[in-house]
C-alpha positions as CSV (number, residue, x, y, z in Angstrom):
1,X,-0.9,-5.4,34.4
2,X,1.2,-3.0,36.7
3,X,3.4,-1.8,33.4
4,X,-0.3,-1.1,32.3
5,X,-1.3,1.0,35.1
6,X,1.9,2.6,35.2
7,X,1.2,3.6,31.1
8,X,-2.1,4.8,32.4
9,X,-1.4,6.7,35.3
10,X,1.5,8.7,33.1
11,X,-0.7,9.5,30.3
12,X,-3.6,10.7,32.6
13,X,-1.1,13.3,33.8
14,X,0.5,13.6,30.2
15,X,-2.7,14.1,28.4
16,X,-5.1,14.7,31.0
17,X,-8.0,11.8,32.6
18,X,-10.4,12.1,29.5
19,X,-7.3,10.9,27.2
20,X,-6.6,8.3,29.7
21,X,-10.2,6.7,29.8
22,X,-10.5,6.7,26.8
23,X,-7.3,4.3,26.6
24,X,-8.6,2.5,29.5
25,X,-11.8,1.6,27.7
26,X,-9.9,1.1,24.4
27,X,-7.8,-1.2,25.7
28,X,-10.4,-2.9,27.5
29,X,-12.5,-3.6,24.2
30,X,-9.3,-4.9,22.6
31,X,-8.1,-7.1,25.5
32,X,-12.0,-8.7,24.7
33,X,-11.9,-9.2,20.9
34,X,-8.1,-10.8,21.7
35,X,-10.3,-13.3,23.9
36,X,-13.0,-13.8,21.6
37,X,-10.1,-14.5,18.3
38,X,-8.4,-16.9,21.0
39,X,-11.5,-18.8,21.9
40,X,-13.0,-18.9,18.2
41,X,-16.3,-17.6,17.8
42,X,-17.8,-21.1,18.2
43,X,-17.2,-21.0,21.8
44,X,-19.7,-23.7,23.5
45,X,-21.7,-23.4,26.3
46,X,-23.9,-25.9,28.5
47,X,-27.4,-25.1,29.5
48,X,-29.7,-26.7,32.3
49,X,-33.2,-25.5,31.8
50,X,-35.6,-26.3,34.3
51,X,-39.5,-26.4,33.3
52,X,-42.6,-28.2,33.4
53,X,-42.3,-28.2,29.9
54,X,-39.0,-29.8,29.7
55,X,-40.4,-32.9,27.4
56,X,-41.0,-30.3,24.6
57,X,-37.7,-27.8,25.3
58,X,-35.5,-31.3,25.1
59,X,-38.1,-32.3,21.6
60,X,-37.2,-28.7,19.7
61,X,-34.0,-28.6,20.6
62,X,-33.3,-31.8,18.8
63,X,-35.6,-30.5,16.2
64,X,-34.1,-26.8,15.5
65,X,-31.1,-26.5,17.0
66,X,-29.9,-30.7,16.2
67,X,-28.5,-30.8,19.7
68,X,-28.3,-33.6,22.0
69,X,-30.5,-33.3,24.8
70,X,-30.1,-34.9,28.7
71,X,-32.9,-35.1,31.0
72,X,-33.2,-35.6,35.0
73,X,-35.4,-35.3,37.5
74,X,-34.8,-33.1,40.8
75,X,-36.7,-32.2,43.7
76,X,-36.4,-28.2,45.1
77,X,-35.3,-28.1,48.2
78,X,-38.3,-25.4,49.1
79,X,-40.9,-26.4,47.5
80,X,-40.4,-30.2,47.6
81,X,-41.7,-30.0,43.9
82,X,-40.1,-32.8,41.7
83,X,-39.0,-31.0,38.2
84,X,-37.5,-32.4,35.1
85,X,-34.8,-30.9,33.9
86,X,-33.5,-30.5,30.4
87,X,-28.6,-30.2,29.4
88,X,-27.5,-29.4,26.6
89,X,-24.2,-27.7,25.0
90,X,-24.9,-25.4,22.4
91,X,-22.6,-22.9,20.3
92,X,-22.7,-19.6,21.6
93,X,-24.5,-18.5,18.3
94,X,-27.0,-20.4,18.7
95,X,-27.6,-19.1,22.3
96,X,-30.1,-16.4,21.0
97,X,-32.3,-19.2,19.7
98,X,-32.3,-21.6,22.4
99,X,-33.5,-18.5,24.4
100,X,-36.4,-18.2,21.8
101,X,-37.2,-21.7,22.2
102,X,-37.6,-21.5,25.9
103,X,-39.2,-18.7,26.1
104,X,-42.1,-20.0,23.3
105,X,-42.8,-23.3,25.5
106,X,-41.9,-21.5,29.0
107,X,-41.1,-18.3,29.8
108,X,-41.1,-18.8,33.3
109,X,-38.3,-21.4,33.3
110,X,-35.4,-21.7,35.1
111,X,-32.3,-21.3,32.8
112,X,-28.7,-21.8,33.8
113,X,-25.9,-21.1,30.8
114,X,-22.2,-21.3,31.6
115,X,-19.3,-21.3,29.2
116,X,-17.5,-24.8,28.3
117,X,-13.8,-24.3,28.2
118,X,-13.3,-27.9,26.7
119,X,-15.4,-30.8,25.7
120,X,-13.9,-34.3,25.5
121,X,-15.4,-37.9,24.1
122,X,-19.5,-37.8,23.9
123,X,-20.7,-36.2,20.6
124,X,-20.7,-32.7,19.9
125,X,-21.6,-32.6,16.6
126,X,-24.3,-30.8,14.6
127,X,-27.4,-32.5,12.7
128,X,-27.3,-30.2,10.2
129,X,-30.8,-28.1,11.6
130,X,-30.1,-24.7,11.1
């Protein structure tokens, strides 16, 4: 990282600062596809979606996506209101239409994503929806 600075800092006074951001943002947007070839484009991530609706979320995510749905029950600290709550781990290309799902049944719900570095026993395997 400091050899990279270094390498930036030289050609900014080389080649000017426009020449230098643009090698910045270059190497930026290759230091992110590296990631993205490393991780594999089916990179998983979980979801907790929090609804009133949760019952049919959990029903057409089984039934569009073929993802295994977990449900729980929570109260909100705040409001005292008990809420069920729908997890799930999905691909990230599937993200788009989880997101279409959700917002069809509830599009005030609560939705948490998070990347998944590694997932171990249970079964992650597809039902063959899409």
């Amino acid at each position: 990282m400091i050899m990279n600075l270094i390498i930036f800092l030289t050609a900014s006074l080389v080649f000017g600062l426009n020449s230098a951001f643009y090698s910045i943002i270059s190497y930026l947007i290759a230091a992110r596809m590296m990631d993205t070839v490393i991780a594999g484009l089916n990179e998983s991530k979980s979801v907790v979606i929090i609804s009133d609706k949760a019952d049919m979320i959990g029903q057409a995510l089984v039934q569009r996506l073929g993802r295994s749905v977990t449900y729980f029950e929570g109260t909100g600290r705040y409001s005292g209101d008990k809420r069920k709550a729908v997890y799930s781990v999905i691909t990230r290309l599937e993200e788009v239409k989880l997101k279409k799902i959700i917002r069809h049944f509830d599009p005030d719900a609560f939705v948490a994503l998070a990347n998944v570095s590694e997932l171990n026993r249970g079964q992650f395997i597809k039902k063959g929806k899409h």
